[in-house]
C-alpha positions as CSV (number, residue, x, y, z in Angstrom):
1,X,79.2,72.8,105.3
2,X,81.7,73.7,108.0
3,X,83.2,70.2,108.2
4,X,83.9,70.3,104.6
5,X,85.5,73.8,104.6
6,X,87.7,72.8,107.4
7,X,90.1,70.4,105.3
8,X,90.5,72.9,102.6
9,X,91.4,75.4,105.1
10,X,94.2,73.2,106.2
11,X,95.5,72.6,103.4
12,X,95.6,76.3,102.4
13,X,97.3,76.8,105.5
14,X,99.5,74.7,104.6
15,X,100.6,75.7,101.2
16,X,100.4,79.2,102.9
17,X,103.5,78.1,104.9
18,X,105.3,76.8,102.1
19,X,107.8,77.2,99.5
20,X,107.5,74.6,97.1
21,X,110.4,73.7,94.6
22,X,108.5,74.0,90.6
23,X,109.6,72.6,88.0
24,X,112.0,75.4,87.0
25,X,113.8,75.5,90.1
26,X,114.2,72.3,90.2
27,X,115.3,71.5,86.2
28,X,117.0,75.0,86.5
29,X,119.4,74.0,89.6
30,X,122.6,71.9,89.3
31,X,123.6,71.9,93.0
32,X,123.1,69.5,95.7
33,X,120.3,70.3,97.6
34,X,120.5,69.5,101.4
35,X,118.8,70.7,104.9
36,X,120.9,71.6,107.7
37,X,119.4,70.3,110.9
38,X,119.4,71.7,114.3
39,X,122.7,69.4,115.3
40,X,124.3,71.3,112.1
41,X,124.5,67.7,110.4
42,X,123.1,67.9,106.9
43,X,120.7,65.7,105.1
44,X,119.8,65.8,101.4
45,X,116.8,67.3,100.5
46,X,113.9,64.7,99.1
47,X,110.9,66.5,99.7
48,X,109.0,68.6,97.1
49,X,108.6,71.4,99.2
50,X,110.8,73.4,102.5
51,X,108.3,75.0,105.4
52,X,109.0,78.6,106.1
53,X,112.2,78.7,108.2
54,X,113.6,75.7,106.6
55,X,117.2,76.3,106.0
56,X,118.7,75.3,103.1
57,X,122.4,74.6,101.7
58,X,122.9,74.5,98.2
59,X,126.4,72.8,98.2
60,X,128.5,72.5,94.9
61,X,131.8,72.0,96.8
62,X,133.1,72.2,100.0
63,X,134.1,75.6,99.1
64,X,131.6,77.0,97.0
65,X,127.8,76.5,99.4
66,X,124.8,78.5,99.2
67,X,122.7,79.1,101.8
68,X,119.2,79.5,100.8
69,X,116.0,80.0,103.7
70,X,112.4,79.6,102.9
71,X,110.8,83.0,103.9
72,X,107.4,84.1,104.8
73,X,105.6,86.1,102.8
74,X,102.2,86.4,101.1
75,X,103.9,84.2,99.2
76,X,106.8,82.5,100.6
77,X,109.9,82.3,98.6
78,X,113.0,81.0,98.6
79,X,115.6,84.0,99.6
80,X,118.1,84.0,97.6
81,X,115.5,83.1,94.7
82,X,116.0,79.7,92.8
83,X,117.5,78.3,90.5
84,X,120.7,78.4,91.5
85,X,123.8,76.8,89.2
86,X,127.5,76.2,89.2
87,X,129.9,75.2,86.7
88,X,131.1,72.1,88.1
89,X,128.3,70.3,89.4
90,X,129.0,67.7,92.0
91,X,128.2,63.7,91.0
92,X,127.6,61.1,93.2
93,X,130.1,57.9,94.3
94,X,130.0,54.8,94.7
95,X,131.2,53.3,98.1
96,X,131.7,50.0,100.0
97,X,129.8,49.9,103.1
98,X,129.7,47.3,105.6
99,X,126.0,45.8,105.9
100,X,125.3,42.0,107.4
101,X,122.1,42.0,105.7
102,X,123.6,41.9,102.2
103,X,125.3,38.2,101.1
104,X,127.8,39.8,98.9
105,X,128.8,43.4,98.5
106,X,127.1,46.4,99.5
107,X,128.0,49.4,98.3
108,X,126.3,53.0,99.2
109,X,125.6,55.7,96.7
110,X,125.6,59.5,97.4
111,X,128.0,62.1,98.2
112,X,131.2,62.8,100.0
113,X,130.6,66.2,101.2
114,X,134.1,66.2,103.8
115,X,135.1,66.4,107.1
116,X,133.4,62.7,107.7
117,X,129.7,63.7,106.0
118,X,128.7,60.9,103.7
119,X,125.1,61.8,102.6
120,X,123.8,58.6,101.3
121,X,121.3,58.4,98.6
122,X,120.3,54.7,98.2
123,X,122.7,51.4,98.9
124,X,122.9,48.3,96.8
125,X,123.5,44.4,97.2
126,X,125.5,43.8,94.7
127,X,127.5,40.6,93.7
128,X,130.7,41.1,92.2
129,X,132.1,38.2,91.0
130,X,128.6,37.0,89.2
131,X,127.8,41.0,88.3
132,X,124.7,40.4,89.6
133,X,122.5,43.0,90.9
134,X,120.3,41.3,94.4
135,X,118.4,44.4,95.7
136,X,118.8,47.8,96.3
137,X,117.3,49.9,98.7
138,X,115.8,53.8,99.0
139,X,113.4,55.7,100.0
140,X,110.3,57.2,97.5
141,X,109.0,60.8,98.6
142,X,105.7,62.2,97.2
143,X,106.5,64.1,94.0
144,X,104.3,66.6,92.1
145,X,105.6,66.9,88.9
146,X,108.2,64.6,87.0
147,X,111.4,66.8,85.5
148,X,113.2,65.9,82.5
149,X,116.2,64.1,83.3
150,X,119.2,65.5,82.9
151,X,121.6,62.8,82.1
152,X,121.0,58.9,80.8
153,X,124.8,58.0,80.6
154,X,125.6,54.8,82.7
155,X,128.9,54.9,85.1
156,X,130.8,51.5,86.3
157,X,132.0,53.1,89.3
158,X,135.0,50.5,88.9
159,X,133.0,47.6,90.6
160,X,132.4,46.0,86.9
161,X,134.9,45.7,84.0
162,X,134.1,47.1,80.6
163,X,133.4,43.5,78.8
164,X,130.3,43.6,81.6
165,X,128.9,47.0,80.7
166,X,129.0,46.2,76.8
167,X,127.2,42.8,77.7
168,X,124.4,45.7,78.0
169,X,124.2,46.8,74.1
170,X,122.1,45.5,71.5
171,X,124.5,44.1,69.4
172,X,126.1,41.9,72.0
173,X,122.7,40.7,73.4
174,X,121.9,39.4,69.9
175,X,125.5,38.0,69.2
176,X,125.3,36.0,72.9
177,X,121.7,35.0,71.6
178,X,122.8,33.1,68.6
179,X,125.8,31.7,70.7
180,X,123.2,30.4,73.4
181,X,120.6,29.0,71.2
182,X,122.3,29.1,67.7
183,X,122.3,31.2,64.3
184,X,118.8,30.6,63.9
185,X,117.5,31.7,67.0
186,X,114.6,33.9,67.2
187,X,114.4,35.2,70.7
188,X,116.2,38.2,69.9
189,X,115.9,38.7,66.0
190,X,118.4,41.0,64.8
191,X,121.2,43.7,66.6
192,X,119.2,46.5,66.3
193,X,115.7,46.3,68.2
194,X,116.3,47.0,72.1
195,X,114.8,43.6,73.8
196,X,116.6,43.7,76.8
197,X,117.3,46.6,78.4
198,X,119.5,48.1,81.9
199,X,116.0,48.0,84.0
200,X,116.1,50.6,87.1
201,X,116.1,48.9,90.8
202,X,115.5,52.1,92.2
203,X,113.8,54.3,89.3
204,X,114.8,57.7,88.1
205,X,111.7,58.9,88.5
206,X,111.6,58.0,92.3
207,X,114.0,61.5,92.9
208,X,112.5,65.0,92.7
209,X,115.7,66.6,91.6
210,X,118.0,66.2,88.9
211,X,121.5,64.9,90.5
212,X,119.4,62.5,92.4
213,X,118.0,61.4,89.1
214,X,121.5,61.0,87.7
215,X,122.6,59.1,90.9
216,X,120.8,56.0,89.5
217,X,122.0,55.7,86.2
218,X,124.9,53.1,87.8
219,X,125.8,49.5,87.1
220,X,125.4,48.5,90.6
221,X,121.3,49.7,90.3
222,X,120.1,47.7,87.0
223,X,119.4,44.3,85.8
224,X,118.8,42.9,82.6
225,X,114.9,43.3,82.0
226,X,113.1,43.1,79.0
227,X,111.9,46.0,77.4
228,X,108.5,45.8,77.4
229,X,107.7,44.8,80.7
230,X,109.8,47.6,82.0
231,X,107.3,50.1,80.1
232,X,104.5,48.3,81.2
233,X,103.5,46.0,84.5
234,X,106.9,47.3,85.9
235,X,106.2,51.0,85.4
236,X,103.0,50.9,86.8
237,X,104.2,49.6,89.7
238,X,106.5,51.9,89.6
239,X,104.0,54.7,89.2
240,X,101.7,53.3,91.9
241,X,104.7,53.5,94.7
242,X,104.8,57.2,94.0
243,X,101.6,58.1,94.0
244,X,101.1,56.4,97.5
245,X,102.7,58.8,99.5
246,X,101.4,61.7,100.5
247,X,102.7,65.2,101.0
248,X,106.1,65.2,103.2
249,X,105.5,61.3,103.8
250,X,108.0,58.3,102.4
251,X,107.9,54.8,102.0
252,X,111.1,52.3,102.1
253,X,111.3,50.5,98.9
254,X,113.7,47.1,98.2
255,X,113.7,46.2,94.7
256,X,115.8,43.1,93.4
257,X,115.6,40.0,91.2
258,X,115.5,36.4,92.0
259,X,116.6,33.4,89.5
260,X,118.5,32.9,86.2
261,X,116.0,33.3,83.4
262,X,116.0,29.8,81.4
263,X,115.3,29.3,77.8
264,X,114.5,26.4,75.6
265,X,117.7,25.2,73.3
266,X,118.2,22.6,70.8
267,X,119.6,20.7,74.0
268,X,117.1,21.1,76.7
269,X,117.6,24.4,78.4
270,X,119.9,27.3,79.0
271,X,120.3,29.3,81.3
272,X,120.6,33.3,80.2
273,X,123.8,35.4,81.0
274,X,124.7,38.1,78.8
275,X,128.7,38.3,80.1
276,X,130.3,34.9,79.8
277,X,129.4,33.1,82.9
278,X,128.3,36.7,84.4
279,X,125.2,39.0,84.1
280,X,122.6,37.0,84.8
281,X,119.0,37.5,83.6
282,X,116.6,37.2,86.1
283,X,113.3,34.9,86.1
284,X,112.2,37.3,88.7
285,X,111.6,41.0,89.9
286,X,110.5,41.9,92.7
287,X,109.5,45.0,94.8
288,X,108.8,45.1,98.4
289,X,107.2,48.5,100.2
290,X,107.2,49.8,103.4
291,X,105.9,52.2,105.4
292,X,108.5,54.9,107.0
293,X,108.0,53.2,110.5
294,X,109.3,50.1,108.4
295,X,105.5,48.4,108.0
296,X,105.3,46.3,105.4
297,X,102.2,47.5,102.6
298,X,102.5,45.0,99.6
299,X,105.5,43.5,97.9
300,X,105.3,42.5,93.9
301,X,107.1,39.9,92.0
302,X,107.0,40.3,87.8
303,X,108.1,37.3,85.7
304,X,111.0,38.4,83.3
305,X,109.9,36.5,80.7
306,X,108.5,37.9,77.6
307,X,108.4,34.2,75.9
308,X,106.3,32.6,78.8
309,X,103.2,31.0,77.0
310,X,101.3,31.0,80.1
311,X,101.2,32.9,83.3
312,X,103.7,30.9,86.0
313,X,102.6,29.4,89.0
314,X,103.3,31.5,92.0
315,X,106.9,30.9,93.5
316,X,106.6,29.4,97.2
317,X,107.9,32.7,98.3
318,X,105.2,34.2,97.2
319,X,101.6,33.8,99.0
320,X,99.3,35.6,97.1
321,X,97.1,38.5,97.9
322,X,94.7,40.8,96.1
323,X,96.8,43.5,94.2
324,X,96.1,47.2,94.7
325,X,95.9,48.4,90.7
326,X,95.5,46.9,87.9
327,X,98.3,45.4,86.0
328,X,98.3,43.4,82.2
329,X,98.0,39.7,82.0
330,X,100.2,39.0,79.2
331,X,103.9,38.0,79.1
332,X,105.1,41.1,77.3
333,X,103.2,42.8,80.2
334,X,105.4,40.6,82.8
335,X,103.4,38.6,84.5
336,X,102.8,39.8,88.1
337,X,101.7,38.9,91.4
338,X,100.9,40.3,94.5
339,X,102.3,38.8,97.7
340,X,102.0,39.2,101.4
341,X,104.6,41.9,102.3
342,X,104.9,39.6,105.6
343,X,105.8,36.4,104.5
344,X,107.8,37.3,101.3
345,X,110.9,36.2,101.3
346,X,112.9,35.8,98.0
């Protein structure tokens, strides 16, 4: 009896010496949330909850921070008390960073906060010329709750031109449709119906609070993906990353796409691009996760093709393994596999 009290004594010891952000605070608060450290750098804040002590800046300019400590109690609270607004709430850039690892451009996204402090929130391989999205990479924190986001509008950031971000809409995806494969197409059957839509790399939903949410709704984090599959197979991957971690843990998370999707025409076959020459659609997405010591776990790979008649053969990237949840086996479900984390290599 004593051995099964002892866990649950923990953990109320634990949530004892707590101050966890609810849902109010954190749908309530517009300002940047960050954790001054003992060297008096800053970090942002990704964990749901601050231990008594923690110390807390709630920044909305360099002129205009909060400071905000976690304070014991028989209930510890946050001193000031939470939410906490301001009228111009900060918004993430988009920066060009030097990384070897990336083939084309990498770019960073977070926030400038001055005097050298760059507080990155996730970076992105992106390539410019094709405006093609390879992989982006972040970090996905256990999460108790998931807040309404706050914002769904798209930003360029100047890295793509404004022909590229309407190659996103409806009406364009059908009208580069019937220029593809012809007036009487049926892949995409009228300008109305979302097929294709701006699929998250690294999801909203992966970020407690609500500017961090916003922070992925950019050019340089999406591909085109197909609507379904992102509601489906994708999501619940999606889903199963966050629900992996565990209190104050995080796993690393690379997301990106591999291939041009390619459809039968009244020629032979075309390949898909919803800009010209530009915007590819991938064949492939893929998702790769990590421990936080940089461990590999599992990776997935979802086939981006909703016309697929029959499930694809692995690609030799991919060695197969035994996938951790269940996942649909249709094509509107994206047809996914589960690959050694160790050999993948897209």
């Amino acid at each position: 009896m004593l051995k099964r009290l002892l866990p649950l004594l923990a953990l109320c010891a634990l949530a004892q010496s707590q101050c966890p952000f609810t849902r109010p605070i954190v749908e309530g608060t517009n300002r940047i949330v960050m954790v001054r450290l003992r060297n008096r750098q800053l970090m942002l804040k990704r964990t749901a909850s601050s231990a008594v002590g923690e110390s807390l800046q709630l920044w909305c300019s360099p002129r205009d921070v909060r400071p905000v400590t976690c304070q014991r109690g028989q209930r510890p609270s946050f001193v000031p008390p939470l939410p906490m607004t301001c009228q111009r709430p900060p918004v993430t850039v988009t920066i060009p960073v030097t990384d070897r690892r990336c083939r084309a451009s990498m770019f960073r996204v977070g926030y400038n906060i001055g005097r050298g402090q760059f507080l990155e929130l996730y970076r992105s391989c992106f390539d410019r010329r094709a405006v093609r999205t390879l992989w982006v990479e972040h970090q996905v924190y256990a999460k108790p709750f998931y807040a309404t986001r706050p914002c769904v509008r798209f930003s360029s950031d100047g890295v793509i031109s404004g022909a590229d971000e309407a190659s996103y809409t409806v009406r364009n995806i059908h009208a580069t449709f019937r220029r593809l494969f012809g007036n009487n197409q049926n892949f995409i059957p009228n300008n109305r119906d979302v097929i294709i839509n701006r699929g998250h790399l690294a999801a909203s939903a992966d970020f407690l609070f609500g500017d961090q949410m916003c922070a992925t709704f950019k050019y340089v984090n999406v591909v085109p993906q197909f609507l379904t599959i992102n509601d489906r197979n994708w999501e619940a991957i999606e889903r199963w990353v966050r629900s992996s971690v565990r209190g104050n843990q995080f796993v690393n998370v690379r997301t990106g796409a591999n291939g041009i999707l390619t459809l039968p025409a009244a020629s032979g076959q075309r390949q898909v691009f919803l800009s010209g020459n530009r915007n590819p659609v991938p064949l492939w997405m893929y998702k790769i996760v990590r421990d936080s010591n940089n461990r590999p776990i599992v990776a997935f790979l979802t086939y981006n093709n909703i016309y697929a008649r029959q499930r694809p053969a692995a690609p030799a990237f991919c060695q197969v393994v035994n996938c951790p949840l269940q996942l649909g086996g249709t094509a509107a479900d994206g047809f996914t596999f589960c690959c050694n984390p160790a050999t993948f290599n897209p």
